[in-house]
C-alpha positions as CSV (number, residue, x, y, z in Angstrom):
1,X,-26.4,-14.9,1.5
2,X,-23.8,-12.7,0.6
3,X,-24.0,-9.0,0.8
4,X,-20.1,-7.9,0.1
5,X,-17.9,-8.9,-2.8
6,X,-14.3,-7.6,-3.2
7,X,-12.9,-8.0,-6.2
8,X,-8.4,-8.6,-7.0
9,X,-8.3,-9.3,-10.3
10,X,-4.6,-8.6,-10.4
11,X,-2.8,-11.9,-10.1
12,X,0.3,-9.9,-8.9
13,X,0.5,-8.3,-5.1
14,X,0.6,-5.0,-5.2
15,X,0.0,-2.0,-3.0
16,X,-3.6,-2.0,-4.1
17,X,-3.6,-5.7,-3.4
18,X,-2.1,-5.0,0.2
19,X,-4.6,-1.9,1.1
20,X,-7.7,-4.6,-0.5
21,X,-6.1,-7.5,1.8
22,X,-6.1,-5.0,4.8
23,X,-9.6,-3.6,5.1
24,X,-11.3,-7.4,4.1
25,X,-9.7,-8.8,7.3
26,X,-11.6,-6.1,9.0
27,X,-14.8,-6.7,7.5
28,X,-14.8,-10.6,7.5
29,X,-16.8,-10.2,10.9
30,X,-19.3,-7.8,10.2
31,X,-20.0,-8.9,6.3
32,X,-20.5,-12.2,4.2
33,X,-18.2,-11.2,1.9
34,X,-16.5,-12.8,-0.6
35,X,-13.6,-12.5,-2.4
36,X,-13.5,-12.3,-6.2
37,X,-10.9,-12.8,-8.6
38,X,-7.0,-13.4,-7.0
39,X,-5.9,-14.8,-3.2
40,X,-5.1,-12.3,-0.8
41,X,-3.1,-12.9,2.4
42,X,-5.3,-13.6,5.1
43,X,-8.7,-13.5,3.2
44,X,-11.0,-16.2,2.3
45,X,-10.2,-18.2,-0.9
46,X,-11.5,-16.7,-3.5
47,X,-14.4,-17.3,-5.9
48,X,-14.5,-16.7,-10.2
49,X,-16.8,-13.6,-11.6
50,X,-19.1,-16.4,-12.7
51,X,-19.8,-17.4,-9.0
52,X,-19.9,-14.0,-7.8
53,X,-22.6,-12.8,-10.3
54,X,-24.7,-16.3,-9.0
55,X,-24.5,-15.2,-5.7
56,X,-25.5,-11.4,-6.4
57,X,-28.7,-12.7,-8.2
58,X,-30.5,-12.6,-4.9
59,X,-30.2,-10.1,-2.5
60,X,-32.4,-11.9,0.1
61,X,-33.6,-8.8,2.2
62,X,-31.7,-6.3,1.1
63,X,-32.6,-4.1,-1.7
64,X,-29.0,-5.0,-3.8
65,X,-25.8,-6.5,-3.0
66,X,-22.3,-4.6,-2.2
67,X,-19.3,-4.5,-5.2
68,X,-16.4,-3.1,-3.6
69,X,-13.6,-2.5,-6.8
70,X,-10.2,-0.9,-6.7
71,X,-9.1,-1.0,-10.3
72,X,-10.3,-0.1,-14.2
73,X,-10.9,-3.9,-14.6
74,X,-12.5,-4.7,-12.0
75,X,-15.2,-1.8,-12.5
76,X,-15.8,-3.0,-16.3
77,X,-16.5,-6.4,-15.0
78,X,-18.8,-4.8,-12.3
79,X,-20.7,-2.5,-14.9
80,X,-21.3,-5.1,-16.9
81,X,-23.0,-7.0,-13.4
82,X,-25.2,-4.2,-13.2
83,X,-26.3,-2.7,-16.5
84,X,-25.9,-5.7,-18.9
85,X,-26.9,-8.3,-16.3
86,X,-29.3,-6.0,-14.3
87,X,-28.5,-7.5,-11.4
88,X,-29.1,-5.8,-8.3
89,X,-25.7,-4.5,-7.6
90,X,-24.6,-1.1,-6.2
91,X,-20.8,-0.7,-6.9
92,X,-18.1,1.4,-4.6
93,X,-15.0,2.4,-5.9
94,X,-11.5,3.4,-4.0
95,X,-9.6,5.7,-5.9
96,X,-6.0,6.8,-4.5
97,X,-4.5,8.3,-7.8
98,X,-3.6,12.1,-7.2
99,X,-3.5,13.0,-10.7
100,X,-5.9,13.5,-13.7
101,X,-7.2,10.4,-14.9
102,X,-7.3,9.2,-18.8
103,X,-10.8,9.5,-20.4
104,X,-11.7,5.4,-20.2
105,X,-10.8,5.3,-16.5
106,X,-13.1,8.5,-16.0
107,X,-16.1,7.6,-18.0
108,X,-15.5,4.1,-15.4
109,X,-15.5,6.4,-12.4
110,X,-18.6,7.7,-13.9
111,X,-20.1,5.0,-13.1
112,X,-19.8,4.2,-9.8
113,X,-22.2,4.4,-7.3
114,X,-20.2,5.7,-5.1
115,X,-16.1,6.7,-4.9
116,X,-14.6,6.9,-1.6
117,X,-11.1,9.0,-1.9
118,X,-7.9,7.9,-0.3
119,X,-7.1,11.6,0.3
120,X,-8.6,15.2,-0.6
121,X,-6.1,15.6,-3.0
122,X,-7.3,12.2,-5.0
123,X,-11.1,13.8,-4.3
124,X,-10.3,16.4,-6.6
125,X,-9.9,14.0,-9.4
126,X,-12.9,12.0,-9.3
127,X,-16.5,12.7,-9.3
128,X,-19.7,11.2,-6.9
129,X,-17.0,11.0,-3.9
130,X,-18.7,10.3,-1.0
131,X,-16.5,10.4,1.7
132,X,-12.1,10.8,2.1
133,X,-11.0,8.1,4.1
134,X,-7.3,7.1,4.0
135,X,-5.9,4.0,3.7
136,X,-4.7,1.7,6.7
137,X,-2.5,-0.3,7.7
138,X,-2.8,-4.1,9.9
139,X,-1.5,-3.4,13.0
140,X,-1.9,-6.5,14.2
141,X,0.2,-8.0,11.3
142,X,3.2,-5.2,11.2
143,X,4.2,-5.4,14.7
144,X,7.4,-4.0,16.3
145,X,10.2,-6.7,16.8
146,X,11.1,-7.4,20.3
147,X,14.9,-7.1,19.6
148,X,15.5,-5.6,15.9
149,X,18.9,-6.7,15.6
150,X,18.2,-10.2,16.6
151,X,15.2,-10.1,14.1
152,X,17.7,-8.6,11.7
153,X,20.3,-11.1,11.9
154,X,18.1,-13.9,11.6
155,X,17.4,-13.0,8.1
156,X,20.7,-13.7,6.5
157,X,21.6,-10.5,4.8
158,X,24.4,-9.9,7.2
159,X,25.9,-6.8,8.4
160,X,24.1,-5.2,11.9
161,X,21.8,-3.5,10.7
162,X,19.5,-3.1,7.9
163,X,17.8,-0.7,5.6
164,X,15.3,-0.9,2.4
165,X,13.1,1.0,0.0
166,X,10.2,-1.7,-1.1
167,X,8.4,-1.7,-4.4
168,X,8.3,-2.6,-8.0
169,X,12.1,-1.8,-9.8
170,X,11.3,1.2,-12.2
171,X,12.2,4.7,-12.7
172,X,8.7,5.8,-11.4
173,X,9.4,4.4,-7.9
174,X,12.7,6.0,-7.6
175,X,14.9,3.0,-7.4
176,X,18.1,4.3,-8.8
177,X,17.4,7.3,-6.7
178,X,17.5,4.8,-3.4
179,X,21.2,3.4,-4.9
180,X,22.6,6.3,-5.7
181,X,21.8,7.3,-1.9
182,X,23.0,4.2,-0.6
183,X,26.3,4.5,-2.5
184,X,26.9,8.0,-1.0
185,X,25.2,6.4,3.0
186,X,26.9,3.1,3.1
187,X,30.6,4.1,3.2
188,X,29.5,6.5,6.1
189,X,27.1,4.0,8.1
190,X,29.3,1.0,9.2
191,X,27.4,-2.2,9.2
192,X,24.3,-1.5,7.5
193,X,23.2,-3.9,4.6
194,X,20.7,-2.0,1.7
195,X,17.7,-4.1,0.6
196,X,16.1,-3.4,-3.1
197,X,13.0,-5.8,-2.2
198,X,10.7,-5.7,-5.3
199,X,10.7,-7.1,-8.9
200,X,11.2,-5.5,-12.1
201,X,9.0,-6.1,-14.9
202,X,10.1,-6.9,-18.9
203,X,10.7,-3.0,-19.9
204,X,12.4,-2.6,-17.0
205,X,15.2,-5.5,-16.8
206,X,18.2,-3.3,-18.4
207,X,16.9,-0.2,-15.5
208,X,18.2,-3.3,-13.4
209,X,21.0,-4.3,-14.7
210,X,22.4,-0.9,-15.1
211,X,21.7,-0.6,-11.3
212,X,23.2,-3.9,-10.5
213,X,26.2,-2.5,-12.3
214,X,26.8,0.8,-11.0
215,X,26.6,-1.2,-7.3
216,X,29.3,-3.6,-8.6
217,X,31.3,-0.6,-10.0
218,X,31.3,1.0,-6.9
219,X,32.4,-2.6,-4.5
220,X,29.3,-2.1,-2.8
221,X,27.4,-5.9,-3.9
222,X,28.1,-7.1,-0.7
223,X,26.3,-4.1,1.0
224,X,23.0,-3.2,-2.0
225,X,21.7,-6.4,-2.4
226,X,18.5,-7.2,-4.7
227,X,16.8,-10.1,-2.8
228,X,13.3,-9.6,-5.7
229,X,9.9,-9.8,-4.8
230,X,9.1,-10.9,-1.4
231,X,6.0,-13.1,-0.8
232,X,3.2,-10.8,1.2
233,X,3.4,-13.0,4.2
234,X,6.9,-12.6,4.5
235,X,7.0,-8.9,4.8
236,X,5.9,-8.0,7.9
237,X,9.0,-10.3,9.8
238,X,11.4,-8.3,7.6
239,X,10.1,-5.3,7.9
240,X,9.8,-5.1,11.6
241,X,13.9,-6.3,11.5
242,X,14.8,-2.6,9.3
243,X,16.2,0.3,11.2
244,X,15.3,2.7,8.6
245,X,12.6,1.9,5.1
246,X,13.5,4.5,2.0
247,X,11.2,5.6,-0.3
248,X,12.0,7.5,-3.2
249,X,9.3,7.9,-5.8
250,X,9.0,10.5,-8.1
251,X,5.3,9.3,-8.3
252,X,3.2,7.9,-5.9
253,X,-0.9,7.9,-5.5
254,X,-0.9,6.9,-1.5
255,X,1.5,4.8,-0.8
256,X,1.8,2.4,2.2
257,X,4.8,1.0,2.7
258,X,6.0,4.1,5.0
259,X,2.8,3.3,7.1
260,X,3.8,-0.6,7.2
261,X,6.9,1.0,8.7
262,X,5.4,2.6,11.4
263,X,3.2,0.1,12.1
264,X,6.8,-2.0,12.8
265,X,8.3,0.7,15.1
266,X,10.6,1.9,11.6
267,X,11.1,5.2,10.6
268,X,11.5,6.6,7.1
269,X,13.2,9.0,4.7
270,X,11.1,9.9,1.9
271,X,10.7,12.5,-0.6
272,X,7.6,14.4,-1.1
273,X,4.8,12.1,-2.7
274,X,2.0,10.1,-2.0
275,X,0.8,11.2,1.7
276,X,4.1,10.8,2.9
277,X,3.8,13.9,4.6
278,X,1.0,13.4,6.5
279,X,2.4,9.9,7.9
280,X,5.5,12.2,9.4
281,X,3.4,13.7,11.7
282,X,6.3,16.6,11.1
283,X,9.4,15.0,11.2
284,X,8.6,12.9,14.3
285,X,8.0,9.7,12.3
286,X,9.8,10.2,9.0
287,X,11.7,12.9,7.5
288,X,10.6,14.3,3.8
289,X,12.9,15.1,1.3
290,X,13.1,16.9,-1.5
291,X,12.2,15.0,-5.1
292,X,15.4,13.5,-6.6
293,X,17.7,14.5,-4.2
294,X,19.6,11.7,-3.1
295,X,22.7,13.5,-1.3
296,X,19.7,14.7,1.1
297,X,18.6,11.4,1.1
298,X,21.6,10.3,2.6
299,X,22.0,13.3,5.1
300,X,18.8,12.9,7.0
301,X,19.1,8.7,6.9
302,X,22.6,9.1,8.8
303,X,21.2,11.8,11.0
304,X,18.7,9.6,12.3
305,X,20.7,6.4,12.9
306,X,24.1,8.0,14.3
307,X,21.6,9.1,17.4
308,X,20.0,6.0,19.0
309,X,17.9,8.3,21.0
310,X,16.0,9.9,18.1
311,X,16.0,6.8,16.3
312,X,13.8,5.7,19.7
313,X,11.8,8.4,19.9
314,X,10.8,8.3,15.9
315,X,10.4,4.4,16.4
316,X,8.0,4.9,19.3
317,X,6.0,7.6,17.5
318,X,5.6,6.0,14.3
319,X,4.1,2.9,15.7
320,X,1.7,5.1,18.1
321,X,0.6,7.4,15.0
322,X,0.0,4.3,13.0
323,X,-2.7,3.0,15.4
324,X,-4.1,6.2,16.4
325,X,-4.6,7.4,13.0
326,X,-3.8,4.8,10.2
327,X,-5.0,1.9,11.2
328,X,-7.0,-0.3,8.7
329,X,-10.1,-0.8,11.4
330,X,-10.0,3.2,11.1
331,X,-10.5,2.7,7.2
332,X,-13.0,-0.2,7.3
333,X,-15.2,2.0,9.5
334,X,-14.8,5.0,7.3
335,X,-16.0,2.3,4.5
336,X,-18.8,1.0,6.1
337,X,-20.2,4.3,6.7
338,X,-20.2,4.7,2.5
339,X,-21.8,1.6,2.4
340,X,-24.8,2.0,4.4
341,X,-25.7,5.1,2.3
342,X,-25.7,3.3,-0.5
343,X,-27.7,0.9,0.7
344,X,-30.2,3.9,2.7
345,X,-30.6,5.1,-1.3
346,X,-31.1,1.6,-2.8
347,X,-33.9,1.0,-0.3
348,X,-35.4,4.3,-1.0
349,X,-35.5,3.7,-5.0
350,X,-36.8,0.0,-4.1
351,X,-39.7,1.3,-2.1
């Protein structure tokens, strides 16, 4: 009988998606979960709302079963399981947003059961959290690469070595922030290719063309290329195959491509958002910039690839820190932890 369902009800992958995909491959062996709504790299196939609400009609021994959502849809779908339906369902929700929430998503969060914080900043926006426990990364999936610049020449995107910042194409993630710090880098950093990996939506297809052409304009479409969206089981061999990852937003609620990074043996350059600064571990795996500042962008990206033996040393470190204290096993036992309260207080109000 199962006693865990996650829900992805987005149909694109995002980072929420990724940090979701992360923690279930951790749980698969200690939970009969099941996975509601979208496919997830690695997870099991997933089931419809309609099977998921069957299978929560029984708890079998235990006094409810486990919803574990991420996202304003997916806790209106689980409300509705437990108030309309009255099925015995206890729901968690992960919230990572380090800003004030509208009123719907609040009266959601309202809701919950319990909220587990990505970070004691995101804590301070949300109410009933029960514990801060940051998000993870695989680090069994983002490995280092034996020998980067054979992994990087195997990709195709020619030069010797190879930079990217990684993410949906929009003013919020700082994309045109990451070309105009390319355009100033490049020219200085013989040999290095600049990847835009990511897609842009609708609203934002003339942000990309104008960023297309200011790379033409500047003979640099050989060097800034815009390969789109890559699928999620492609990321980790490209990844691992960067010398430096670039990330630039001007928002960001966590944020985990840095920690993918580190997980790879890559540095970063970022400016000040999300938990970047906790992943640098002060400067020894990333360096933090200041918001829109691209000509300091470019600065501390050429200062850490003109010396090989920093580069080393901030390769070393960011893999080490990502294990030791991001790993997702970290954040599935943080989880668990949540869970089993609940599930203390459901038996108590049973009994």
């Amino acid at each position: 009988m199962p006693d865990l369902f996650v829900t992805n009800m987005n149909p694109r992958f995002t980072g929420v998606s990724a940090t979701a995909a992360n923690v279930i491959r951790q749980q698969i062996g200690s939970h009969d979960l099941r996975l509601v709504g979208h496919p997830l790299p690695g997870c099991p196939a997933p089931i419809a709302v309609n099977e998921a609400r069957r299978m929560s009609r029984d708890p079998g021994r235990a006094p409810c079963v486990l919803w574990h959502v991420r996202r304003n849809p997916e806790m209106r779908v689980a409300i509705w399981t437990r108030d309309v339906l009255r099925l015995p369902v206890r729901i968690v929700f992960t919230s990572a947003a380090q800003r004030r929430h509208s009123a719907y998503p609040r009266w959601l969060i309202s809701r919950m059961d319990a909220v587990i914080a990505t970070t004691d900043k995101a804590a301070e926006y949300v109410p009933n959290v029960r514990a801060v426990v940051p998000h993870g990364v695989d680090t069994d999936l983002f490995t280092p690469a034996e020998d980067r610049a054979a992994a990087w020449a195997a990709l195709g995107y020619g030069g010797s070595m190879g930079l990217a910042t990684v993410g949906r194409i929009r003013p919020e993630k700082g994309t045109d922030l990451f070309v105009e710090a390319m355009l100033r880098l490049l020219p200085d950093l013989e040999g290095a290719t600049a990847l835009i990996l990511g897609r842009a939506a609708r609203e934002h297809q003339s942000f990309l063309r104008d960023l297309k052409d200011k790379v033409a304009a500047a003979g640099m479409a050989g060097r800034i290329l815009f390969p789109g969206e890559v699928p999620a089981t492609e990321l980790p061999a490209i990844m691992r195959s960067l010398s430096l990852i670039i990330q630039l937003p001007r928002y960001e609620g966590y944020g985990m491509v840095p920690l993918e990074a580190m997980a790879s043996a890559v540095p970063f350059v970022a400016s000040d958002a999300g938990y970047y600064r906790s992943f640098s571990k002060e400067g020894r795996c990333g360096t933090i910039v200041p918001q829109g500042t691209p000509q300091d962008v470019a600065g501390a990206a050429l200062g850490i690839l003109r010396s090989p033996d920093r580069h080393l040393e901030m390769a070393r470190t960011a893999r080490e820190t990502a294990t030791a204290s991001f790993s997702a096993r970290s954040e599935a036992d943080g989880i668990e932890e949540v869970y089993r309260a609940v599930l203390n207080e459901a038996s108590a109000g049973k009994s």
